[in-house]
N, C-alpha and C positions, 0 to 999 in steps of 0.2 A: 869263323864265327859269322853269324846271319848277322846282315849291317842293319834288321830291324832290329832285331832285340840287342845289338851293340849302342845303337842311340838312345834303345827305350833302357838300358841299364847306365850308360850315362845321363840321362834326363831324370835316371831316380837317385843317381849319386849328387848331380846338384844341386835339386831337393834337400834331400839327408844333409850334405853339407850347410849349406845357405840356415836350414832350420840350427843346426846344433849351431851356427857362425851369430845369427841373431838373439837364442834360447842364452846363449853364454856372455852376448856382451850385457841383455838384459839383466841377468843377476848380480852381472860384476859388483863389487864393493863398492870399489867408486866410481862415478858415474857422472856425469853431469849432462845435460839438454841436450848438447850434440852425440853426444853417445847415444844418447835414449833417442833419437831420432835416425841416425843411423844404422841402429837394430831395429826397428821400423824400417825403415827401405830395404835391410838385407830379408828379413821376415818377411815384407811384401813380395821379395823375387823367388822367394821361398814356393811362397802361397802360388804365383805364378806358374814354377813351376809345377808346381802338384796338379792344377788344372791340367794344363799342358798334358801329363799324364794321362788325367782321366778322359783327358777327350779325342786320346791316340783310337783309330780305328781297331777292333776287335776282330777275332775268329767267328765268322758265322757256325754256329752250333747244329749241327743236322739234325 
Protein backbone atom coordinates (compact mmCIF):
# COMPACT_ATOMS: atom_id res chain seq x y z
CA UNK A 1 0.00 0.00 0.00
CA UNK A 2 1.15 3.72 -0.98
CA UNK A 3 2.56 5.31 2.37
CA UNK A 4 0.48 8.58 1.05
CA UNK A 5 -2.74 7.33 1.23
CA UNK A 6 -1.62 4.83 4.31
CA UNK A 7 -1.20 8.38 6.41
CA UNK A 8 -3.90 10.11 4.56
CA UNK A 9 -6.37 6.94 5.76
CA UNK A 10 -4.97 7.08 9.02
CA UNK A 11 -5.20 10.95 9.37
CA UNK A 12 -8.97 10.27 8.57
CA UNK A 13 -9.36 7.41 11.01
CA UNK A 14 -8.23 9.90 13.85
CA UNK A 15 -10.54 12.35 12.73
CA UNK A 16 -13.57 9.83 12.65
CA UNK A 17 -12.37 8.53 16.09
CA UNK A 18 -11.55 11.71 18.13
CA UNK A 19 -15.12 13.24 16.60
CA UNK A 20 -17.38 10.03 17.65
CA UNK A 21 -14.70 10.08 21.23
CA UNK A 22 -15.87 13.73 21.87
CA UNK A 23 -19.85 13.62 20.04
CA UNK A 24 -20.20 10.61 22.83
CA UNK A 25 -18.83 12.00 25.89
CA UNK A 26 -20.89 15.24 25.11
CA UNK A 27 -24.15 13.39 25.25
CA UNK A 28 -23.36 11.27 28.07
CA UNK A 29 -25.94 11.27 30.94
CA UNK A 30 -23.81 12.45 33.36
CA UNK A 31 -21.54 14.75 32.91
CA UNK A 32 -20.02 17.34 34.88
CA UNK A 33 -17.53 20.60 33.83
CA UNK A 34 -14.52 18.36 33.51
CA UNK A 35 -16.09 16.07 31.14
CA UNK A 36 -17.64 18.78 29.25
CA UNK A 37 -14.39 20.35 28.91
CA UNK A 38 -12.51 17.36 28.00
CA UNK A 39 -14.88 16.64 25.02
CA UNK A 40 -13.80 20.08 23.95
CA UNK A 41 -10.21 19.36 23.70
CA UNK A 42 -10.84 15.82 22.25
CA UNK A 43 -13.43 17.86 19.59
CA UNK A 44 -10.79 20.42 19.13
CA UNK A 45 -8.04 17.63 18.03
CA UNK A 46 -10.81 16.39 16.12
CA UNK A 47 -11.36 19.71 14.12
CA UNK A 48 -7.52 19.74 13.91
CA UNK A 49 -7.31 16.90 12.33
CA UNK A 50 -9.91 17.52 9.69
CA UNK A 51 -7.94 20.68 8.68
CA UNK A 52 -4.92 18.64 8.61
CA UNK A 53 -6.84 16.69 5.87
CA UNK A 54 -8.02 19.45 3.97
CA UNK A 55 -4.77 20.90 3.49
CA UNK A 56 -2.97 17.57 2.32
CA UNK A 57 -1.46 18.52 -1.08
CA UNK A 58 -3.82 17.20 -4.00
CA UNK A 59 -3.59 15.55 -7.66
CA UNK A 60 -2.95 18.27 -10.27
CA UNK A 61 -5.95 17.67 -12.79
CA UNK A 62 -4.90 17.87 -16.50
Amino acid sequence: MNKKFMSTLLLFTVFAGFLWWGLAMLVAPNKDGETIVYALLILGCAGYALVSLLMLPRKKQP
